[in-house]
N, C-alpha and C positions, 0 to 999 in steps of 0.2 A: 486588614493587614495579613491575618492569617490565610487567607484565601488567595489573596496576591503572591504569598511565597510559597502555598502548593500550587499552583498554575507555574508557578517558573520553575517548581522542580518534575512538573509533568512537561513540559517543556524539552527538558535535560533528558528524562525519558524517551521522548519522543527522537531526541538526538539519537539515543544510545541503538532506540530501535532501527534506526537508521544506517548503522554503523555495518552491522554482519550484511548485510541486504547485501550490499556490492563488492562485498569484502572478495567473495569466492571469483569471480571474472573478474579481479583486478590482480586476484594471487596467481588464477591458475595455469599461465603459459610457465610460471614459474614452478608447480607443482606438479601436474602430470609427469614430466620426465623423471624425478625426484621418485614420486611413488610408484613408476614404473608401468603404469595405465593408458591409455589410449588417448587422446585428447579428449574426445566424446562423451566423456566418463562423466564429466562435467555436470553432465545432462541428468546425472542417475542423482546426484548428490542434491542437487538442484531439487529434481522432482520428492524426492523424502523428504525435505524441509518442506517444501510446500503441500504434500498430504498432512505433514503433522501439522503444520498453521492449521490447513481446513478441519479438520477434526476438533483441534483445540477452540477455535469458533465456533462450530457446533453445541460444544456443551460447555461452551463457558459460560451459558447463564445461570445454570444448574449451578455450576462451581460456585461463583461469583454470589449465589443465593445463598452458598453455605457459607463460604471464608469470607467473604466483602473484597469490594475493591483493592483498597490499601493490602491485606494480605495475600491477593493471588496475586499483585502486580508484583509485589517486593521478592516472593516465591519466583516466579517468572523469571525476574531479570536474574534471579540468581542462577536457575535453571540454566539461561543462555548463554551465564557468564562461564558456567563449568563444565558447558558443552564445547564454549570456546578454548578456553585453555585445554582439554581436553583435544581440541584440533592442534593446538600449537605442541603439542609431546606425545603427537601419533606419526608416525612413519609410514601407516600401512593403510591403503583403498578402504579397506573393508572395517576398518575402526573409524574412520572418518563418516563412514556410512551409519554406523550405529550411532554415532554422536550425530549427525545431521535429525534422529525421532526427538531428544529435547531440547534442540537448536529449534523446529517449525513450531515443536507443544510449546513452547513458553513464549514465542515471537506472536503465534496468535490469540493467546490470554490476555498478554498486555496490550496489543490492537483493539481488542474489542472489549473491555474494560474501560480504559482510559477515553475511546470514540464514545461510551456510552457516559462515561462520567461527564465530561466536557461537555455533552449534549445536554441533559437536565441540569447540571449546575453553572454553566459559561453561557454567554452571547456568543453568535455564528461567528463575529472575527476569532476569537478564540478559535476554534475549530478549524478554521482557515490559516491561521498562523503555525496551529500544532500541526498541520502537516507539513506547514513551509519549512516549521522545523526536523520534520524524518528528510528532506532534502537534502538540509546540512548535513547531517550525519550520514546521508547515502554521498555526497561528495567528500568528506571528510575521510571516510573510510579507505579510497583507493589512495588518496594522498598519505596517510600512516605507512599502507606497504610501499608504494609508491617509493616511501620516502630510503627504507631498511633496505629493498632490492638495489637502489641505487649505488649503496653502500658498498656492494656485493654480498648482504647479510641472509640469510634462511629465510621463506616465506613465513616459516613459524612465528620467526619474529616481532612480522606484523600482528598474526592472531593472539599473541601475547599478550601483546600491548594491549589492542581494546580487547578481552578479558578484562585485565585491572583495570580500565576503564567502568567496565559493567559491574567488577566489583565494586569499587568507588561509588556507583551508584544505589545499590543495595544496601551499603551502609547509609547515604543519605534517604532510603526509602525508608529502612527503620525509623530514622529518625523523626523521620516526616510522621509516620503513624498517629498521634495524637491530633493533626492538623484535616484530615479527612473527614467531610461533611456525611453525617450520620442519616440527616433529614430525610428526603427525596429518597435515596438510596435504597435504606431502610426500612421504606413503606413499599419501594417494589418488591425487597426480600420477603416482604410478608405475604405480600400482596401474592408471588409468585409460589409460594409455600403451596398452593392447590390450583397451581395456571396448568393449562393445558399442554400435549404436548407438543412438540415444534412442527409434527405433521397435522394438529389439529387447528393450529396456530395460521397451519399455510390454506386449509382449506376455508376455514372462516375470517380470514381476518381480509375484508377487501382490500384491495389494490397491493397485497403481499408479492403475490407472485409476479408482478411483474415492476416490483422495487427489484425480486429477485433478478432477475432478465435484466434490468438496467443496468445494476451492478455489476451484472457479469458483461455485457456488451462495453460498457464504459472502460471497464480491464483490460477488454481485448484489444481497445484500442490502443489506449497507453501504454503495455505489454509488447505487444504487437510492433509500433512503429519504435518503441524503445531500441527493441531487438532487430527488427529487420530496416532501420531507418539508413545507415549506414552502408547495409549494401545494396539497397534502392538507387542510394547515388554511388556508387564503382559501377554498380554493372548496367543502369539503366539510363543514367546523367555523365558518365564518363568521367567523376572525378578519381584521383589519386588518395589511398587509402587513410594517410594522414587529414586530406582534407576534411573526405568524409567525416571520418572520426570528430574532428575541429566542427563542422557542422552541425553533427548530431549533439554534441555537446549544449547547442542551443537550444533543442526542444527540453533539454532537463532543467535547462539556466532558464528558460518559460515558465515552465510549474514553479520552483522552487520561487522564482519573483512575482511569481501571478498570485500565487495562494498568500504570499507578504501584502499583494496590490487589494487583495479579492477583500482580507481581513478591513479595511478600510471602506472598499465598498458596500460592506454590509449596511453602512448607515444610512445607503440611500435606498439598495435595493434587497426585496427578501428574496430569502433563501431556493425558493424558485426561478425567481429571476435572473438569478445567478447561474441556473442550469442552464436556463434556456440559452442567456446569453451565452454561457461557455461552451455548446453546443452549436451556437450560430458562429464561432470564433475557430473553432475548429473546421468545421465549415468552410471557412475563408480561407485558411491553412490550405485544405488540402485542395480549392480550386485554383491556387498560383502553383501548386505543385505539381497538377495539369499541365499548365500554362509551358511551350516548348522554349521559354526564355531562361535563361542561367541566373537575371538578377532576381528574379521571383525564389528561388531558392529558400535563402537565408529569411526575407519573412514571410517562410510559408512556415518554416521548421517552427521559427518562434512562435506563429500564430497557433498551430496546432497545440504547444506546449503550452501558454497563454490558456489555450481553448479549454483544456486539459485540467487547470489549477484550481476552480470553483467548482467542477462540478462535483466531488469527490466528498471530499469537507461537507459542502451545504446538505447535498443527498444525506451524508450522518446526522449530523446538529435537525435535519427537519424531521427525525425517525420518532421522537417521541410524542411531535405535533400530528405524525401521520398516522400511528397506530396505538397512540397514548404512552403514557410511562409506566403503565402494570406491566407489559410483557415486552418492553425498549430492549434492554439488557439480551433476552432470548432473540428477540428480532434483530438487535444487532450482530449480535455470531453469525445469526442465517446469512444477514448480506455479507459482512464479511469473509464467509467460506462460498458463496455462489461469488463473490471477488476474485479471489484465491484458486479456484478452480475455474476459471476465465485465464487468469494469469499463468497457469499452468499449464492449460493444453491449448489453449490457440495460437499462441506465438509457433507452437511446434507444428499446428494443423498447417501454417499458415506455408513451413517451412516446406513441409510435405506438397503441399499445393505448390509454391513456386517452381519447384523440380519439373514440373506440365508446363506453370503458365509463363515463368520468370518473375523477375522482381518489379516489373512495371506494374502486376494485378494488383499492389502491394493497394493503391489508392482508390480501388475501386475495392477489395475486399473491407477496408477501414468505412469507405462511403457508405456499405452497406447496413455497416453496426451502428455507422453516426445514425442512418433512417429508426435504424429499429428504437436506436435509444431516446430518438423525439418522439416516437409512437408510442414507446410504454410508459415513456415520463408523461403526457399525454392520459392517458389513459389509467395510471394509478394515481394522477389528481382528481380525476374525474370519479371516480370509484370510491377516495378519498372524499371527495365532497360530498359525494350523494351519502356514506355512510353518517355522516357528522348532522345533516339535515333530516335522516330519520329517528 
């Protein structure tokens, strides 16, 4: 019982982490003018949340060895929550920028904590459903401001809101505190008390660096077409920008339903198999999005996002199987920030490229990462096995 109702309060977490993610593009045609900034600016706020995620991944295993679980997550959201508020009673570019270093530090503690808890202590649906749920809260999120703009009320007053949200949750993380499994846990803190360090990690542990590579090609995709999906079709499908929009909405309504559909599939298939197939799903996505027909559109979008929902999840949940659970925790930050920083500069490389090639390349640049990401999935099974048989 007691494990049933921390998985539903990691659940609610997973909600909450979901929340800020979209907050900022959903606020800021409304904010730029307000603070007086460029539109562009967007881009700067954007990027300091996501170096502090990558860094806070980095050495969350270290942290996580000293305070546990349960105390850097509860720490974290509180972190995010008073970073949020802290948006909602600023006025000014340049404070919003100093709150966006523990807006990324406390978003990628609780990533990679929570991905590694759920991994030793849950089955793979688990894992698949905790991400179905950062969905809901990345759609939930634009509906709060959504809802205040419409009003004609301050963007602050969305980030308000979800603050007391996060705070709300921090009280129920204290609470939770006695409920957190000490077991598993607590033999990698030990365990890790004299592990090596994350650069010794990468050069001896097989098939590391190219989980690393996966994770980061897998980002660039869902990143990538998240970002540039939209105006693939205005400038290269001729749709009207509403439609698009309406469209692109379907690759996120894919993941958030697929990783619901995937947690179900675990019982037939493991956790590889689920790459592979979502891998060959995405696949099928992006060859109707070839195809010069209009009705292939809509399930091309969704196949990609579908494509998109397993492989993310399972890649986590299979991290302890792949390089044991003594250094899970350390190896989960790594992929999580070679994630992160996928997420971070490709969508923008990509950007940068289009201005040469246009928005057509869009399908052939994603082609090239699906390849790479079957070859090093590929490739650190294979490395993975042969380790386990010697």
């Amino acid at each position: 019982m007691k494990k049933r109702i921390l998985l539903l309060i990691i659940y609610l977490t997973f909600i909450s982490l979901g929340l800020p993610d979209s907050l900022l593009g959903s606020a800021w045609p409304a904010m730029f003018g307000n603070l007086g900034v460029p539109m562009d600016y967007a881009g700067i706020i954007s990027m300091i949340v996501a170096a502090g995620t990558v860094v806070s991944s980095l050495f969350s295993g270290r942290v996580i060895q000293s305070f546990g679980v349960a105390a850097v997550t509860t720490f974290s959201v509180l972190m995010t929550a008073l970073a949020l508020m802290g948006f909602s009673l600023s006025g000014e570019f340049i404070y919003l920028c100093f709150l966006a270093i523990p807006l990324g530090l406390g978003a990628g503690s609780v990533d990679a904590a929570l991905n590694n808890y759920v991994a030793l202590h849950y089955e793979a649906r688990h894992m698949n459903w905790l991400h179905s749920f950062w969905g809901v809260g990345a759609a939930i999120g634009p509906m709060i401001m959504a809802g205040y703009l419409a009003k004609g009320d301050p963007w602050s007053n969305g980030y308000h809101t979800v603050a007391w949200i996060q705070l709300s949750l921090v009280l129920v993380l204290l609470l939770s505190l006695p409920l957190w499994t000490k077991g598993k846990q607590s033999e990698t803190h030990t365990s890790e008390a004299a592990s090596p360090s994350l650069f010794d990690l990468l050069l001896t542990l097989p098939g590391l660096k190219q989980a690393l590579v996966v994770f980061f090609c897998y980002c660039t995709i869902e990143a990538t077409f998240g970002l540039w999906g939209a105006s693939y079709l205005v400038f290269e499908r001729g749709f009207d920008t509403d439609e698009a929009a309406r469209l692109t909405s379907l690759y996120f309504l894919g993941i958030t339903l697929g990783r619901f559909l995937s947690g179900f599939l675990t019982a037939h298939f493991s956790n590889r198999q689920l790459v592979f197939l979502g891998q060959g799903v995405i696949g099928l996505g992006l060859l109707l999005l070839f195809l010069p027909f209009s009705a292939t559109i809509i399930p091309g979008f969704l196949l990609i996002g579908l494509g998109c929902a397993p492989i993310f999840p399972s890649l986590l949940h299979e991290t302890p199987v792949n390089f044991g659970e003594k250094h899970s925790q350390s190896i989960m930050g790594m992929q999580m920030a070679s994630a992160y920083v996928g997420i971070t500069l490709m969508p923008f490389l990509f950007g940068k490229i289009a201005t040469f090639t246009g928005q057509g390349f869009l399908l052939v640049f994603l082609g090239v990462f699906l390849i790479l990401i079957f070859g090093m999935t590929r490739q650190m099974n294979q490395k993975v096995a042969v380790q386990k048989t010697t």
